[in-house]
C-alpha positions as CSV (number, residue, x, y, z in Angstrom):
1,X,0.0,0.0,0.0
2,X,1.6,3.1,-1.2
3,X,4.7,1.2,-1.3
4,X,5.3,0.9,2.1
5,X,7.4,-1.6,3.5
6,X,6.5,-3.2,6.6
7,X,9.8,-3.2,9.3
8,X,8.1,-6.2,10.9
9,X,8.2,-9.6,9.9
10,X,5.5,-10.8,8.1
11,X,5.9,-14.3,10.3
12,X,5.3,-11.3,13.2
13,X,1.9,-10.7,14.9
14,X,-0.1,-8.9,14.0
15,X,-0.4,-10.5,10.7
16,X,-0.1,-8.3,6.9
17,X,-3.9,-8.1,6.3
18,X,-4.7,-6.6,10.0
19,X,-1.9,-4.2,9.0
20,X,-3.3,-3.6,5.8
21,X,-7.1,-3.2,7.8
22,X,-5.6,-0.5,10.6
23,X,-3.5,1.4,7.6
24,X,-6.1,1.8,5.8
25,X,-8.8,2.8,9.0
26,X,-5.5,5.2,10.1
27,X,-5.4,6.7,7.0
28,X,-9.2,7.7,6.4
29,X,-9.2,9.0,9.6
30,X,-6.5,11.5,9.3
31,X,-8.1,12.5,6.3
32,X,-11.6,13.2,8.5
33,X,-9.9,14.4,11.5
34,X,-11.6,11.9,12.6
35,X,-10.0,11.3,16.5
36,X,-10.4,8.3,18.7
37,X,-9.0,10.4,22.0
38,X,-7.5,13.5,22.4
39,X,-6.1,15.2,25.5
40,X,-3.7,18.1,26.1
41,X,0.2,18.8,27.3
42,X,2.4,20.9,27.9
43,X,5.2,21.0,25.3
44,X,8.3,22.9,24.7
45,X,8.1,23.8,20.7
46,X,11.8,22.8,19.7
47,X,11.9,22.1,15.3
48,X,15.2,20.1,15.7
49,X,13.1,17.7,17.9
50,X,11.6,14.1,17.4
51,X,8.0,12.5,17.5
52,X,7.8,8.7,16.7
53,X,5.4,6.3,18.0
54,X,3.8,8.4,20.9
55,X,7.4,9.7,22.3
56,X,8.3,13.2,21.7
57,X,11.7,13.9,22.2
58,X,12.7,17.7,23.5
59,X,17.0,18.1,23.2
60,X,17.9,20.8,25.6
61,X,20.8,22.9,24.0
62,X,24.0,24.1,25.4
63,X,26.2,24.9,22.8
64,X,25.6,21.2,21.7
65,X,23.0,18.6,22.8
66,X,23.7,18.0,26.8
67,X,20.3,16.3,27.6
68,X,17.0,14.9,26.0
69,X,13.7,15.4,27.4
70,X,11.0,12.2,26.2
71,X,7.4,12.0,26.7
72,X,5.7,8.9,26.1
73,X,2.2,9.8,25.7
74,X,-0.7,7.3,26.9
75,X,-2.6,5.3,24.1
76,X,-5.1,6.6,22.2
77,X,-7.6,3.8,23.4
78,X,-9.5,5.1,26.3
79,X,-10.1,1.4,27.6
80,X,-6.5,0.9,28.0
81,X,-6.1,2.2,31.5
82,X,-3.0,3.8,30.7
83,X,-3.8,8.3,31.4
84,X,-0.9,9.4,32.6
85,X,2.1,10.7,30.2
86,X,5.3,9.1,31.5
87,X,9.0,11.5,31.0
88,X,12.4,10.2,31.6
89,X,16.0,12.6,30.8
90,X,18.7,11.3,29.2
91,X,22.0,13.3,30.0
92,X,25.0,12.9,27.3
93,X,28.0,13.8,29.3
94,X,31.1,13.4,27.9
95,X,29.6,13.4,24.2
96,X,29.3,16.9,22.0
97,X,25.9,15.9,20.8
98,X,25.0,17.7,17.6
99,X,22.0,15.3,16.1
100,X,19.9,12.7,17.2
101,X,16.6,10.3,16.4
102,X,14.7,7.5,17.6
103,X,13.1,4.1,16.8
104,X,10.8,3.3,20.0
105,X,9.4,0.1,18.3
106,X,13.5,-1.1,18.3
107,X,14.1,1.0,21.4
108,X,17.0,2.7,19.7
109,X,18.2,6.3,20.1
110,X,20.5,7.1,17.7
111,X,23.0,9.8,18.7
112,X,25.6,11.7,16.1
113,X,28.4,13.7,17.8
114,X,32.0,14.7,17.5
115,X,34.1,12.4,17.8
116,X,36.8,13.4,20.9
117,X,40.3,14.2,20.4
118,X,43.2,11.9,20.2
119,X,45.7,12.4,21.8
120,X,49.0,10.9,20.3
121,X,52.4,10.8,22.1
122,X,55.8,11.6,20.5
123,X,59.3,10.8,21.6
124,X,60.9,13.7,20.2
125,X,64.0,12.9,22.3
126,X,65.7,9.5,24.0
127,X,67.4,12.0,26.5
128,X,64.2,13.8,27.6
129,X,61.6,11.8,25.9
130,X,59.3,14.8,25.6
131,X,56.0,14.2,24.4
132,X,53.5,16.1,23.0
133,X,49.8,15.6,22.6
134,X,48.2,16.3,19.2
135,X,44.3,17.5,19.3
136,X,43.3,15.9,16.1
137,X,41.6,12.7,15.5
138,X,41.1,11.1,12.3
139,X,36.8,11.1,11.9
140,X,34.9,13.9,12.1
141,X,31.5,12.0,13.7
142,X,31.0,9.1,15.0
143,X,27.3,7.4,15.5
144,X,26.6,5.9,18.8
145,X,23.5,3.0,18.9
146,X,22.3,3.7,22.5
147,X,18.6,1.9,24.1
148,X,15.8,4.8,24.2
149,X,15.0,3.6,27.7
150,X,18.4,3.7,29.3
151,X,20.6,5.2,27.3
152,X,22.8,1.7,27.6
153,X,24.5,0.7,24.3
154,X,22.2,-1.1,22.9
155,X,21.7,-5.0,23.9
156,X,21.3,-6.0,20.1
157,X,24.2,-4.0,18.3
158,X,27.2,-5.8,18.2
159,X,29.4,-2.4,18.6
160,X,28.6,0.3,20.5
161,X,29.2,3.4,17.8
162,X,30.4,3.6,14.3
163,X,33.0,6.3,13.1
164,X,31.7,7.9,9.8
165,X,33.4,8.6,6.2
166,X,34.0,12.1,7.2
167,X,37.9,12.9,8.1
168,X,39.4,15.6,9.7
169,X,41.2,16.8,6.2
170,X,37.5,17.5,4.5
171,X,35.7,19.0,7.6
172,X,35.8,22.4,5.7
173,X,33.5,20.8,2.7
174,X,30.6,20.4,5.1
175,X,28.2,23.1,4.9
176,X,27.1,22.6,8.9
177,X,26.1,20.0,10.9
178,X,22.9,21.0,12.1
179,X,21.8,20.4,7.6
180,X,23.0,16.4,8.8
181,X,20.3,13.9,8.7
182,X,19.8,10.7,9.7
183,X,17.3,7.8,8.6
184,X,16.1,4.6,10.5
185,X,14.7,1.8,8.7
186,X,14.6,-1.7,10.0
187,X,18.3,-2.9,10.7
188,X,19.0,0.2,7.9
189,X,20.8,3.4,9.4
190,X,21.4,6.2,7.1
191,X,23.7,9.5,7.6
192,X,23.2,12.3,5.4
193,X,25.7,15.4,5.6
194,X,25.4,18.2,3.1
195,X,28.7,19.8,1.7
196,X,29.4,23.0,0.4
197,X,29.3,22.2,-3.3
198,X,25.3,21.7,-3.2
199,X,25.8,17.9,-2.9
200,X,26.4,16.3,-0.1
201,X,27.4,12.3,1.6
202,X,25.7,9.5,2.6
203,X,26.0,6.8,4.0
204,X,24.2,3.6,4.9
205,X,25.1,0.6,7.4
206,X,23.3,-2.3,8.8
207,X,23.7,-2.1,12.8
208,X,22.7,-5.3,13.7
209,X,25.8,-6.8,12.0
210,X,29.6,-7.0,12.5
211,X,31.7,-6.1,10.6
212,X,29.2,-3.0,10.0
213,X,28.6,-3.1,5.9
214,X,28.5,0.3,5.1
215,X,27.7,2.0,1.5
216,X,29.4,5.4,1.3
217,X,28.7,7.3,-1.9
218,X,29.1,11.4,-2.7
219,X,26.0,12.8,-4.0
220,X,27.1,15.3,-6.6
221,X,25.0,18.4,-8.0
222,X,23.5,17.8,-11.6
223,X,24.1,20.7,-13.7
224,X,20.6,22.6,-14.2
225,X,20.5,24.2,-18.0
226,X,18.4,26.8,-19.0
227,X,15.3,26.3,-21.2
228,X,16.1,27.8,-24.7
């Protein structure tokens, strides 16, 4: 149905025909406004936030992302018993957080950030063996597959984070990080950056699998010609 592919199973409950039935009663609903239940909250309007299967996800800025707010509303089915919106925080210390999204049917939070310094020793000399400490690592980002209810790596990715194509050297071609997005679909994770030549880089890994297969490609601006 409108070429959507289902992220479940098809040996999964609920079966593909009762997902066909509530697709379809979903969609002529939103078409009719047509609500089942509708209550209020209080909400902090943020654009760079998330909404995805009843959790709304409010970052808190401070110069980068230091903390995410999440809401997990109450169902829609007034028979559930369930009419109290549950929050939880989770803090990112010691990670410069600069984009983030969620899966709640997986439980994953995906978080993109810089990836820390790297400090490198030299002997410069056998007499005083002086060192010195170089403040440059070799990736730019680096993608960290965390659980959205305790922001624990997550139990079913076999590494905790993956580093990304972007090195230090072409860190002046992007065009800023907050144009970065970032795709979930399944096992699928996609990273998009745009770069300063109108094209930008993406790239695309399965995260349930070690080694990580990754396909990296540079999207490249088609020249636009004028209509004679």
């Amino acid at each position: 149905m409108h070429r959507m592919v289902s992220v479940l199973p098809f040996s999964q409950n609920p079966s593909l025909p009762v997902r066909l039935n509530i697709l379809r009663e979903r969609e002529y609903a939103w078409k009719r406004l047509e609500w089942k239940y509708s209550y209020s909250s209080d909400l902090c309007p943020n654009p760079l936030g998330e909404f995805a299967g009843g959790i709304n996800a409010i970052p808190i800025y401070r110069g980068f992302i230091r903390s995410i707010k999440f809401l997990k509303f109450h169902s829609a089915d007034p028979t559930s018993g369930k009419d109290t919106t549950i929050s939880w925080n989770h803090t990112m210390d010691g990670l410069s957080v600069v984009r983030f999204t969620m899966d709640p049917s997986q439980d994953l939070l995906i978080l993109v950030a810089f990836a820390p310094p790297l400090c490198v020793r030299q002997i410069r000399s056998v007499v005083y063996r002086k060192s010195t400490c170089t403040l440059r690592s070799d990736y730019v980002f680096e993608v960290h597959l965390r659980s959205l209810s305790t922001n624990e790596p997550h139990p079913k990715a076999p590494i905790q984070k993956i580093l990304t194509i972007l090195r230090r050297k072409e860190m002046n071609t992007l065009y800023h990080h907050q144009t970065m997005r970032i795709q979930i679909l399944g096992h699928m994770l996609a990273l998009f950056c745009k770069t300063l030549d109108r094209g930008g880089r993406i790239e695309i890994w399965n995260w349930h699998e070690f080694p990580c297969y990754t396909v990296r490609s540079s999207l490249l601006p088609s020249p636009l010609k004028s209509p004679q």
